[in-house]
C-alpha positions in Angstrom: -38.6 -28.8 12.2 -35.1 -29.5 10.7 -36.3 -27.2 7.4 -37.3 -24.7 9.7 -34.0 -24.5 11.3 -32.1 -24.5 8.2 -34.2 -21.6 7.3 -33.5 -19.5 10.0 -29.7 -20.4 9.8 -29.8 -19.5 6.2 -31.8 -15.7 6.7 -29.0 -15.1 9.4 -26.1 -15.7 7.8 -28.0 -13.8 4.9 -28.6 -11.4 7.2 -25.0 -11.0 8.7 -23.4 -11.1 4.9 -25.7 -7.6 4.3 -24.5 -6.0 7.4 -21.0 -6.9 6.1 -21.4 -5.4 2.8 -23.7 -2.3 4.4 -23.5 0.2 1.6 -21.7 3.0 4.0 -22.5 6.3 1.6 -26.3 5.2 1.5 -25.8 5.0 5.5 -24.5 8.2 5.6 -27.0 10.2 3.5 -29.5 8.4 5.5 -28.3 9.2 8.9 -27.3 13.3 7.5 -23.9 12.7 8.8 -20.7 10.9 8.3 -18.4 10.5 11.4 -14.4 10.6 10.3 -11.5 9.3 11.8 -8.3 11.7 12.2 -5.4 12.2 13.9 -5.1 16.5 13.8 -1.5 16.7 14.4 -0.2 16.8 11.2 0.3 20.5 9.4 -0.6 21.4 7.0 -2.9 18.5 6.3 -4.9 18.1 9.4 -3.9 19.9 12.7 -5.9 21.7 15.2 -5.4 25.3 15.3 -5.5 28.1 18.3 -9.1 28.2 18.7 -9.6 24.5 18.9 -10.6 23.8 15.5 -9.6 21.0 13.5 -8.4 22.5 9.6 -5.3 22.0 7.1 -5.9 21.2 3.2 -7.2 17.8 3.6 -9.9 18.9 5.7 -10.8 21.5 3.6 -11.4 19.0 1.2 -13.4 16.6 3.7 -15.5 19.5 4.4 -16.1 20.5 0.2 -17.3 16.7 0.2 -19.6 16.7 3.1 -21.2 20.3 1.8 -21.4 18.4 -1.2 -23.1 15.6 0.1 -25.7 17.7 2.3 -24.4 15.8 5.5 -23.1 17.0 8.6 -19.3 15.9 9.5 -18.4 15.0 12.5 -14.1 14.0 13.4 -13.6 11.3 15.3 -9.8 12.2 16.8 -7.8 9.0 16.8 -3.9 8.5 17.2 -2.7 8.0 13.7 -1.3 4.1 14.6 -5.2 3.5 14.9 -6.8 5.0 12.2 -6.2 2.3 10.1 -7.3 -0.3 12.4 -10.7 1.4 13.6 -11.6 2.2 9.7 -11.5 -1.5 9.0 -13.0 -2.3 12.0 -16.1 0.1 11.4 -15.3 2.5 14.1 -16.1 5.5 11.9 -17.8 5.8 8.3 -14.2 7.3 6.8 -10.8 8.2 7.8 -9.8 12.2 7.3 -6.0 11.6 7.6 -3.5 11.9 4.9 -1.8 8.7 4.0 1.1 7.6 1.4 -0.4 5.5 -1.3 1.3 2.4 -0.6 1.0 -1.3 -2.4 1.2 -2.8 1.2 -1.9 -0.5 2.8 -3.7 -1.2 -0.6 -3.9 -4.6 0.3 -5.9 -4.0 3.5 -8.0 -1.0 2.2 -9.0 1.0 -0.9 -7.4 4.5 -1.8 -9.4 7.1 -3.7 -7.2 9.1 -5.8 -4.7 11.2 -4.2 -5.0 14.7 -3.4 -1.2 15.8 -2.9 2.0 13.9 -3.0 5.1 13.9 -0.6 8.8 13.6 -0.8 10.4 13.3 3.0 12.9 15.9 4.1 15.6 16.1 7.0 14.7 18.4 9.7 17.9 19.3 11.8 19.2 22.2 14.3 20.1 25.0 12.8 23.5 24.9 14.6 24.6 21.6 13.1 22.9 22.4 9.5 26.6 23.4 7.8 27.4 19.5 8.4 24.8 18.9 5.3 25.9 21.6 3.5 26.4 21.1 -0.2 25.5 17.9 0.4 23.4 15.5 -1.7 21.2 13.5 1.1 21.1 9.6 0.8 20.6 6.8 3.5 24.2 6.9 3.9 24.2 10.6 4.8 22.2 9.6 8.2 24.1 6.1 9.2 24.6 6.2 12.9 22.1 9.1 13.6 19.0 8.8 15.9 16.0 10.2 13.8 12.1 11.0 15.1 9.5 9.9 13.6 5.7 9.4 13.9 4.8 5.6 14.7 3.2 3.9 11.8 3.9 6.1 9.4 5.8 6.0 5.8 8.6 7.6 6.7 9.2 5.4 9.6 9.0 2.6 7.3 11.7 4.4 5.0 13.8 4.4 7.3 13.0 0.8 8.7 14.0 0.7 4.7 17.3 2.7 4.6 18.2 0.2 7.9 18.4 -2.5 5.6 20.4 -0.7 2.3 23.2 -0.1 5.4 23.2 -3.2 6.8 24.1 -4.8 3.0 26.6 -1.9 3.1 28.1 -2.9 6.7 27.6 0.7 7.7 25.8 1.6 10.9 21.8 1.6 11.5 19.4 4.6 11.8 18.5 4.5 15.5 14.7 5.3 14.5 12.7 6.9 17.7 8.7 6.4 17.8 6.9 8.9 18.7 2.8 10.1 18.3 3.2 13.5 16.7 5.1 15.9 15.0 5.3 18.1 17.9 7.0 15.4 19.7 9.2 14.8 16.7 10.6 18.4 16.9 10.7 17.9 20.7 13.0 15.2 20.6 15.0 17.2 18.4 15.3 20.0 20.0 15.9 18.4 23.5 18.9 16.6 21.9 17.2 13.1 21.8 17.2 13.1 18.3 20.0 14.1 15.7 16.8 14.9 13.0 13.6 14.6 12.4 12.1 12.5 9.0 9.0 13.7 7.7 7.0 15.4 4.6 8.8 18.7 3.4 5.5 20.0 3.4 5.3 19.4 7.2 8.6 20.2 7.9 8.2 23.8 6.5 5.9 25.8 8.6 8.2 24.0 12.1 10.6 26.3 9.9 9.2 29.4 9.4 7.6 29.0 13.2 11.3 28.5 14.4 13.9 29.6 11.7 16.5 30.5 14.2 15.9 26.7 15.9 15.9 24.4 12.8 16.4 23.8 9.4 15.4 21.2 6.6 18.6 20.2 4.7 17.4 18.0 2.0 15.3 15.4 0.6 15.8 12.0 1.0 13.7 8.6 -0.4 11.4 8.5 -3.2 8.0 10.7 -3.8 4.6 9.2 -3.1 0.8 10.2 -3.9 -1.2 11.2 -1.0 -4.9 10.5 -0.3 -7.4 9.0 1.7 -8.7 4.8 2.3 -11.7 3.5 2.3 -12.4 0.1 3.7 -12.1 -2.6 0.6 -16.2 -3.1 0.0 -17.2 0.7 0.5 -16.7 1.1 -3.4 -19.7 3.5 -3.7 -18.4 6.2 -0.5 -14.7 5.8 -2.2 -16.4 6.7 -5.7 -18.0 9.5 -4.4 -14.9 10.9 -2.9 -12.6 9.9 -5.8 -15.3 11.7 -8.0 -15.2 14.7 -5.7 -11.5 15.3 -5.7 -11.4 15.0 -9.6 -14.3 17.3 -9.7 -12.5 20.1 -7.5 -9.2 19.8 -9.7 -11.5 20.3 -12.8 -12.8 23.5 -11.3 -9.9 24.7 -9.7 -10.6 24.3 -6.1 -8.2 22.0 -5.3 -5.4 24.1 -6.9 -6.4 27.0 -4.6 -6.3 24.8 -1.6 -3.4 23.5 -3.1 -2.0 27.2 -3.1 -3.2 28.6 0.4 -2.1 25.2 3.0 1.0 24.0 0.4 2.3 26.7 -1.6 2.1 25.0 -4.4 0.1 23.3 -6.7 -0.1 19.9 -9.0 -2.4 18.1 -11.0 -3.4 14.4 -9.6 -3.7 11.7 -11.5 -6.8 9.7 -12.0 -5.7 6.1 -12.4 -2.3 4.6 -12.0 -1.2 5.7 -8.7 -1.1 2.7 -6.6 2.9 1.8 -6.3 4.0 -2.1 -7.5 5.8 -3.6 -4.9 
């Protein structure tokens, strides 16, 4: 009886240990689908456009890899302070948002290579832009401002960062304001809540050319990062597969037209060597 039970203990917790390393790109292939995790409110990565549709460069990518594949893809919209948490937790195969590469995330999850980069800009009304002009922009440059930003993401934690280069300097704090989307960051802004807004130039730029008499981007401030998507830590063969994908575009020149049409510009992605040290 007692080698019984120690059998059946040991076939579950075999049992469980497989489930926990399920092979998610066999899953997918099998099932003809892979479900994806995005929050569609950042342009012009992901964002949802007048008729409804989810698009940007990152999902044109997404949807290159799921042709690719021969499986259907399905988004999952999520606020982007979850997406991290509901890919870890299994809530969806993959996650379609854009994320800095970052040594802290890369101890939670696994990038594939990157697909763009970023450097933040300053995104201000155009009647108080002459203040910056000329101007070189540094941390110091916004001491004592209010700036928006989307919760959880890198450039709230740059300026969570620039907080504590002022602090050793005795000079006043950033008053950072959390909100869920850019929309809301340009909201604030333009309701007088905020004195800017801190996000990618490349997200910055079409709230421009959509309201050039309202706002303008006045510089760059904080150092550039690589861009791509995660993976969760034992789904080595789905972030292969995507790695591999994006490489493959590059090679073939898809992802410089992409690069091109949503950006406006285009650069070459490394293949190795683009996780950060802390």
């Amino acid at each position: 009886m007692k080698k019984t039970i120690l059998l059946m203990t040991a076939l579950i917790c075999t049992s469980v240990q497989l489930q926990a390393h399920a092979d998610t790109l066999s899953d997918i292939k099998s099932s003809g689908k892979i479900t994806v995790g995005i929050d569609p409110t950042f342009p012009p990565y992901e964002y949802t456009n007048d008729q409804g549709q989810i698009t940007g460069y990152s999902v044109a990518i997404m949807q290159s890899f799921a042709k690719n594949l021969g499986v259907k893809l399905e988004f999952q919209k999520t606020a982007f302070s979850g997406i991290l948490p509901g890919l870890i937790s299994g809530a969806f195969d993959a996650e379609g948002s854009s994320l800095n590469i970052t040594a802290e995330r890369a101890k939670k999850v696994l990038f594939t290579v990157p697909y763009s980069k970023t450097v933040n800009g300053v995104l201000v009304r155009k009647s108080e832009a002459g203040k910056f002009s000329g101007k070189t922009l540094s941390p110091e440059s916004l001491s004592g401002m209010r700036g928006a930003v989307k919760t959880a993401s890198v450039p709230e934690q740059l300026l969570k960062s620039f907080n504590q280069q002022l602090a050793k300097e005795g000079k006043k704090a950033i008053t950072i304001i959390n909100v869920d989307s850019l929309d809301q960051t340009v909201s604030t802004l333009m309701t007088k809540r905020a004195d800017f807004v801190f996000d990618d130039i490349s997200v910055l730029a079409p709230v421009v050319k959509k309201y050039p008499e309202k706002v303008a981007q006045v510089g760059e401030v904080g150092p550039a990062q690589w861009m791509g998507w995660a993976t969760r830590k034992d789904d080595t063969s789905l972030n292969k597969a995507l790695s591999e994908h994006i490489l493959a575009m590059q090679k073939d020149g898809e992802l410089a037209k992409l690069q091109k049409t949503y950006l406006g510009t285009t650069f070459t992605v490394p293949a190795s060597q683009f996780i950060p040290q802390e």
